[in-house]
C-alpha positions as a Markdown table, in Angstrom:
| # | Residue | x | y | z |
|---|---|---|---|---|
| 1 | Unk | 89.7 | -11.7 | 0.7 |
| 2 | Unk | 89.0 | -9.2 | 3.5 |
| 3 | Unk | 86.7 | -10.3 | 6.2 |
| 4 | Unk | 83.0 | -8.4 | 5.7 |
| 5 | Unk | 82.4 | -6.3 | 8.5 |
| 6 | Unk | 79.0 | -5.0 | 6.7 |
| 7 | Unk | 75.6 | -5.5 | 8.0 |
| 8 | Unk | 74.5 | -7.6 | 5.3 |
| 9 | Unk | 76.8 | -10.3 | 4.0 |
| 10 | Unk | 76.2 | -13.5 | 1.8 |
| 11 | Unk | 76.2 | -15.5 | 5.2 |
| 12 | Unk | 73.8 | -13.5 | 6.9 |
| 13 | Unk | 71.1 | -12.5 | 4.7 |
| 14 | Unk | 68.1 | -14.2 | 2.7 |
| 15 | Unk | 65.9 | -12.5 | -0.2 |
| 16 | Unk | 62.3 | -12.7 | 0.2 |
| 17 | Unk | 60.5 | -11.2 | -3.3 |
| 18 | Unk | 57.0 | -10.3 | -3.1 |
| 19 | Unk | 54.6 | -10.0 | -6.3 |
| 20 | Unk | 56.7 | -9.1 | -9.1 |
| 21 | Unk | 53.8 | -9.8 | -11.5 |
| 22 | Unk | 52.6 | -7.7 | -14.6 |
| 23 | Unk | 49.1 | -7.3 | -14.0 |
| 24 | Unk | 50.4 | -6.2 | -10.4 |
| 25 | Unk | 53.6 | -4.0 | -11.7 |
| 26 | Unk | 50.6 | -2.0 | -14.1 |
| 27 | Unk | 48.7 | -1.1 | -10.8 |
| 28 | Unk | 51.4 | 0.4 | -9.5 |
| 29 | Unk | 53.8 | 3.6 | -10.6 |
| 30 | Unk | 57.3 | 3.7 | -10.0 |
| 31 | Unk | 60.1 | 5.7 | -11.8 |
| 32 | Unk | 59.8 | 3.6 | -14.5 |
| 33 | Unk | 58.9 | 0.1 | -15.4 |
| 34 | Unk | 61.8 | -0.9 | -17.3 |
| 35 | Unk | 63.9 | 0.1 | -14.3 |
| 36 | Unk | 62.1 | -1.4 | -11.2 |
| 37 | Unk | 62.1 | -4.3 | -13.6 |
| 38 | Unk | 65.6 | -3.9 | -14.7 |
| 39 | Unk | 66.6 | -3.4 | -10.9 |
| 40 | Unk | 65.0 | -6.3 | -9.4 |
| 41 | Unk | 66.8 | -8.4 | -12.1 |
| 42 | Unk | 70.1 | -7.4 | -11.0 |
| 43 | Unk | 69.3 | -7.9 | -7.3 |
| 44 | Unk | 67.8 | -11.4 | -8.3 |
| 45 | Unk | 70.6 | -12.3 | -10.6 |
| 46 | Unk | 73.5 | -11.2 | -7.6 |
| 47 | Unk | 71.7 | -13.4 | -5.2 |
| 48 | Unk | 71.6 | -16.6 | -7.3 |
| 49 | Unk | 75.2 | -15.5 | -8.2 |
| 50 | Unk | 76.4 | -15.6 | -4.4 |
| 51 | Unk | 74.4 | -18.6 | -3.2 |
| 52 | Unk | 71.9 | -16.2 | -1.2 |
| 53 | Unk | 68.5 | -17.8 | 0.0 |
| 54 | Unk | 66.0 | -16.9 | -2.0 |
| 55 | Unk | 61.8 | -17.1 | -1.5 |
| 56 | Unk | 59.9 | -16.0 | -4.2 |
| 57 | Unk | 55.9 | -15.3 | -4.0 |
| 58 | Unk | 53.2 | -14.1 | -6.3 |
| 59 | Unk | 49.6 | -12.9 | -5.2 |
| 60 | Unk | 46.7 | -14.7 | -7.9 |
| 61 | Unk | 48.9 | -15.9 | -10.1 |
| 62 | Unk | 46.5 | -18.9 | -10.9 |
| 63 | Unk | 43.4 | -20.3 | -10.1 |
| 64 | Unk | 41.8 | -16.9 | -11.0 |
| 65 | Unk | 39.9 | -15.7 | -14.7 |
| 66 | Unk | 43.6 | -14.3 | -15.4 |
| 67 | Unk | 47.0 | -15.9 | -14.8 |
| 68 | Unk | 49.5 | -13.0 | -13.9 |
| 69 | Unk | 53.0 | -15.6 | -13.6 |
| 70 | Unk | 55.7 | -13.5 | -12.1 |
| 71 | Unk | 57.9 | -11.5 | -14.1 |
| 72 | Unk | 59.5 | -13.8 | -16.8 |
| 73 | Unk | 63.2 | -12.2 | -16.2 |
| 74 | Unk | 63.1 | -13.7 | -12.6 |
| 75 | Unk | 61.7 | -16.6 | -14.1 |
| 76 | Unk | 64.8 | -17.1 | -16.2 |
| 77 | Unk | 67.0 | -16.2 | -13.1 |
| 78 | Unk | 65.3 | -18.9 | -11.0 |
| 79 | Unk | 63.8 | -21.3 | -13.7 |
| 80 | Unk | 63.8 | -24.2 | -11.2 |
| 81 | Unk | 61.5 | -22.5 | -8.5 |
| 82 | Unk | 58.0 | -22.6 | -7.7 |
| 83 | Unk | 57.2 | -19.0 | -6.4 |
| 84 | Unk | 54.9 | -19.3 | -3.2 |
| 85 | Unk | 51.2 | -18.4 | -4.9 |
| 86 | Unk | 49.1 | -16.5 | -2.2 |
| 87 | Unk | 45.2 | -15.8 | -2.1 |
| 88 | Unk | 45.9 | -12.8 | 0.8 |
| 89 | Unk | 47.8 | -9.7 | 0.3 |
| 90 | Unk | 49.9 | -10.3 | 3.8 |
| 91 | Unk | 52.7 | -13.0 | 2.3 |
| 92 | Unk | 53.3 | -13.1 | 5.8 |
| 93 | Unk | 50.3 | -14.5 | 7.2 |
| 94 | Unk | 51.0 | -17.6 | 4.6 |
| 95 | Unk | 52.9 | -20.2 | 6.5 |
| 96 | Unk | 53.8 | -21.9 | 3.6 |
| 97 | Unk | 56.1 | -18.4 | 3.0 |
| 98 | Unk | 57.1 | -18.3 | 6.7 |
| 99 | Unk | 58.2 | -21.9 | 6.8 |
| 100 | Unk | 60.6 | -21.2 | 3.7 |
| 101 | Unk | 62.2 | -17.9 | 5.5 |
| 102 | Unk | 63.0 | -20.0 | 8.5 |
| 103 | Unk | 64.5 | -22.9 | 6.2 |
| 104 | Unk | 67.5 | -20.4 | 4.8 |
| 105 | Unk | 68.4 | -20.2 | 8.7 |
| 106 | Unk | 68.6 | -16.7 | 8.0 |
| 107 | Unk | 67.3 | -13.5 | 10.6 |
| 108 | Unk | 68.2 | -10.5 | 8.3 |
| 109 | Unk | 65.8 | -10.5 | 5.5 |
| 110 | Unk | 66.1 | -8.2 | 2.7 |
| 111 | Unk | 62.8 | -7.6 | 1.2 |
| 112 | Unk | 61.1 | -6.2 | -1.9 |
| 113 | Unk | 57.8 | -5.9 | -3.3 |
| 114 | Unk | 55.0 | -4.7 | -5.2 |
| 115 | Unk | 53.2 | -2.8 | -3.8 |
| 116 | Unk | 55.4 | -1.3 | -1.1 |
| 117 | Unk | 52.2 | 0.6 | 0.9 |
| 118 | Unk | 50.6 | -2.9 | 1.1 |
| 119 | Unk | 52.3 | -6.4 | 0.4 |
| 120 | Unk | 55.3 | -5.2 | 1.0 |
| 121 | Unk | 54.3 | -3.4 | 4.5 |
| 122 | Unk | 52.2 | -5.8 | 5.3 |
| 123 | Unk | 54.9 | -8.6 | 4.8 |
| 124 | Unk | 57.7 | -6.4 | 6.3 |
| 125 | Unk | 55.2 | -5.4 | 9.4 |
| 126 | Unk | 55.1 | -9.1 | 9.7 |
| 127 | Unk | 58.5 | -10.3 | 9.8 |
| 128 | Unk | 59.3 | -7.1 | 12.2 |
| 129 | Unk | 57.0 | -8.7 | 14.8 |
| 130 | Unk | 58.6 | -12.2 | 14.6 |
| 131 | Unk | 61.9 | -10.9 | 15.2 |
| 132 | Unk | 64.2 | -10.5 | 11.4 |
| 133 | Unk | 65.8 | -7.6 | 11.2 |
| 134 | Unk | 64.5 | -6.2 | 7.9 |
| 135 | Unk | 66.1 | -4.1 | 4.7 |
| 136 | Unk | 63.7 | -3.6 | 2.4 |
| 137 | Unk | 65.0 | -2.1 | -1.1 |
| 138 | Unk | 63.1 | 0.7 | -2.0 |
| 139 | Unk | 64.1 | 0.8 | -5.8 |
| 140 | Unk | 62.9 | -2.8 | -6.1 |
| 141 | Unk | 59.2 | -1.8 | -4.8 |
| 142 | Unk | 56.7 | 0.6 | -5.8 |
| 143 | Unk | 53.6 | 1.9 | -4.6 |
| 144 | Unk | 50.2 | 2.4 | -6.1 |
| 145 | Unk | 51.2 | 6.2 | -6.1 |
| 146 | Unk | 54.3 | 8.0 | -5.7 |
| 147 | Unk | 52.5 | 9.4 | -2.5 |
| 148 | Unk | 51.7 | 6.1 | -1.5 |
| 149 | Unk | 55.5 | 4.6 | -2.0 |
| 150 | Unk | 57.2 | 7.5 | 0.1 |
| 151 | Unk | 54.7 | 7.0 | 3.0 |
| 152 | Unk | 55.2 | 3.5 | 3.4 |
| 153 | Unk | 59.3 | 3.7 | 3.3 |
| 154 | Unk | 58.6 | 6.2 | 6.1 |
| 155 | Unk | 56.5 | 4.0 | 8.0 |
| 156 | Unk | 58.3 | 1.1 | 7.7 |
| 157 | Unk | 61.1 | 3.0 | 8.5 |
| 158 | Unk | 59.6 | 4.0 | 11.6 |
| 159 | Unk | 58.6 | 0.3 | 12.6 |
| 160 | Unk | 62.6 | -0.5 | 12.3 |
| 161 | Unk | 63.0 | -1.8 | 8.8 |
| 162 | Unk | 65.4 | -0.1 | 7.2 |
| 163 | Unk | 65.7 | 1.1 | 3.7 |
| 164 | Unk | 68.2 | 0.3 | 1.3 |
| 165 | Unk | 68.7 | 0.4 | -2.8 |
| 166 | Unk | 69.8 | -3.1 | -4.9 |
| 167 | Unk | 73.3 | -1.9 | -5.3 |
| 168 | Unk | 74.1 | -1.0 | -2.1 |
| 169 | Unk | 72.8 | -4.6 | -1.3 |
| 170 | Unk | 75.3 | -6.3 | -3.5 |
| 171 | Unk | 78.1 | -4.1 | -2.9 |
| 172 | Unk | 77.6 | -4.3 | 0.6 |
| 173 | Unk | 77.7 | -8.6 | 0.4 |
| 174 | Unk | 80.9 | -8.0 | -1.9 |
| 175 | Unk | 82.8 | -5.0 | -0.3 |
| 176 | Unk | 86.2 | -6.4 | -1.6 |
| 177 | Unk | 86.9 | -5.4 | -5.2 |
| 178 | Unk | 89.6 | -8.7 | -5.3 |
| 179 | Unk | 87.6 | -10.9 | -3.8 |
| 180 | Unk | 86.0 | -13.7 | -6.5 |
| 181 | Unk | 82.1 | -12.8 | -5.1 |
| 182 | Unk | 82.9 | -9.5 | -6.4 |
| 183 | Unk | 84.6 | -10.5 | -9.9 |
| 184 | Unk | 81.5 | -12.8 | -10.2 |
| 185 | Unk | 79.0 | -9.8 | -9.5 |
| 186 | Unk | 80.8 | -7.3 | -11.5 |
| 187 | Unk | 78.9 | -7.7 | -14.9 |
| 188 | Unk | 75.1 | -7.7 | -13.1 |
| 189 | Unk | 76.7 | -3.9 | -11.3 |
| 190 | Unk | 78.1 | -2.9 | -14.5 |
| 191 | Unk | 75.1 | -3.8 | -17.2 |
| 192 | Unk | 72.1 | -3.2 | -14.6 |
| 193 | Unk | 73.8 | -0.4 | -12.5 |
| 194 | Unk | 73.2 | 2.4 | -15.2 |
| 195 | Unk | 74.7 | 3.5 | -18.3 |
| 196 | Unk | 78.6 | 2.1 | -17.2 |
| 197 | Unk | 78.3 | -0.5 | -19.4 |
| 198 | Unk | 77.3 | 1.4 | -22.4 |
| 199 | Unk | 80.5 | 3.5 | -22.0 |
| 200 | Unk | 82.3 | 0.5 | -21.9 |
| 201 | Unk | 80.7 | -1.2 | -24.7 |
| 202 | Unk | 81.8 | 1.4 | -26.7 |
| 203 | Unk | 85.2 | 2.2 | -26.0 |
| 204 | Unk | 85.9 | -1.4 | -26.6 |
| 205 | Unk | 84.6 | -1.4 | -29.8 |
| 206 | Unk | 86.6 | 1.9 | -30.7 |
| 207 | Unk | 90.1 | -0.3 | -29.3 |
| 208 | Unk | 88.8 | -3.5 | -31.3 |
| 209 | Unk | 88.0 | -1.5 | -34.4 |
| 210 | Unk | 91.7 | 0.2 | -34.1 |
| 211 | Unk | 89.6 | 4.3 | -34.0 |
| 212 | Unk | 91.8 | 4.3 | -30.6 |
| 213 | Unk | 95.1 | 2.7 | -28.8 |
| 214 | Unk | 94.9 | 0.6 | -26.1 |
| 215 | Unk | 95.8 | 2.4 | -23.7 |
| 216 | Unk | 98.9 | 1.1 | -21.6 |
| 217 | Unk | 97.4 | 0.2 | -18.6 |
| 218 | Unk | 95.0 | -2.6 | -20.5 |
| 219 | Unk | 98.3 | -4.1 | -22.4 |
């Protein structure tokens, strides 16, 4: 395997998720659901793949009238940890967060969140001021408004974070298609990563049902 000259690699980074809830997801309105869902998944699923850091928080998710847990498909991805339950929309002002960033011995943090124009900000703002150097993935996060979304990548783009998408996170920790982090990613790109998968689905079912050869280069 190459060395990674990236930005971020495995080594480097830690994943800090921020209020992927459902009663908080329907306050806000991104693209759509099933994709910011579908999208923090994969981003989830690549960092427990490649041994990345990863803190999870929710905002109210108990002790309230309502639970709201955090989304059950990160749930499954992480089923062994307690997401850090918050009472203030700045994650960052929670030392119980703080003290779990500074655990992974990590200082590039990439970040994600619901909503982007205020936990998010407010978290990314934070860890600006202490010194990370901050991606934050935009297709992961959404804002109460598409207004509201744009005008917070801008301004945290201003402050120094810097904005990035899910797959350009993972393919930037596995640039080297040979390398085994990349084999073991390959199926969260492919089956999360848009409709790749469902062209490959198919054609191997036209091969295994004999409708088409195999072509030579698969033998």
């Amino acid at each position: 395997m190459s060395e990674n000259q990236n930005e971020l690699t495995i080594e480097n980074c830690a994943v800090v998720l921020i209020d992927h809830q459902p009663a908080v997801a329907l306050m806000t309105t991104p693209r759509s659901q099933t994709e910011l869902i579908s999208n923090v998944t994969a981003l989830a699923k690549a960092a427990k793949i490649l041994d990345v850091p990863t803190v999870l928080t929710t905002v109210g998710a108990t002790g309230g009238p309502l639970v709201d847990p955090i989304f059950k498909e990160l749930s499954e991805v992480f089923p062994d940890v307690e997401p850090i339950d918050r009472v203030s929309t700045n994650s960052w002002s929670d030392p119980r967060l703080r003290a779990a960033v500074e655990a992974t011995g990590r200082r590039k943090l990439v970040m994600a969140g619901l909503s982007t124009d205020v936990c998010l900000a407010q978290a990314v703002l934070g860890a600006l001021k202490s010194g990370y150097e901050v991606y934050f993935v935009t297709d992961c996060s959404a804002g109460v408004s598409p207004e509201a979304h744009e005008d917070a990548k801008t301004r945290l783009s201003m402050a120094g974070a810097r904005p990035v998408n899910w797959a350009a996170v993972v393919s930037e920790w596995t640039p080297d298609y040979t390398s085994p982090e990349r084999v073991a990613v390959t199926d969260v790109l492919a089956r999360h990563g848009g409709t790749a998968a469902h062209y490959t689905d198919f054609f191997v079912a036209q091969v295994s049902a004999g409708v088409v050869k195999t072509p030579d280069f698969l033998k």
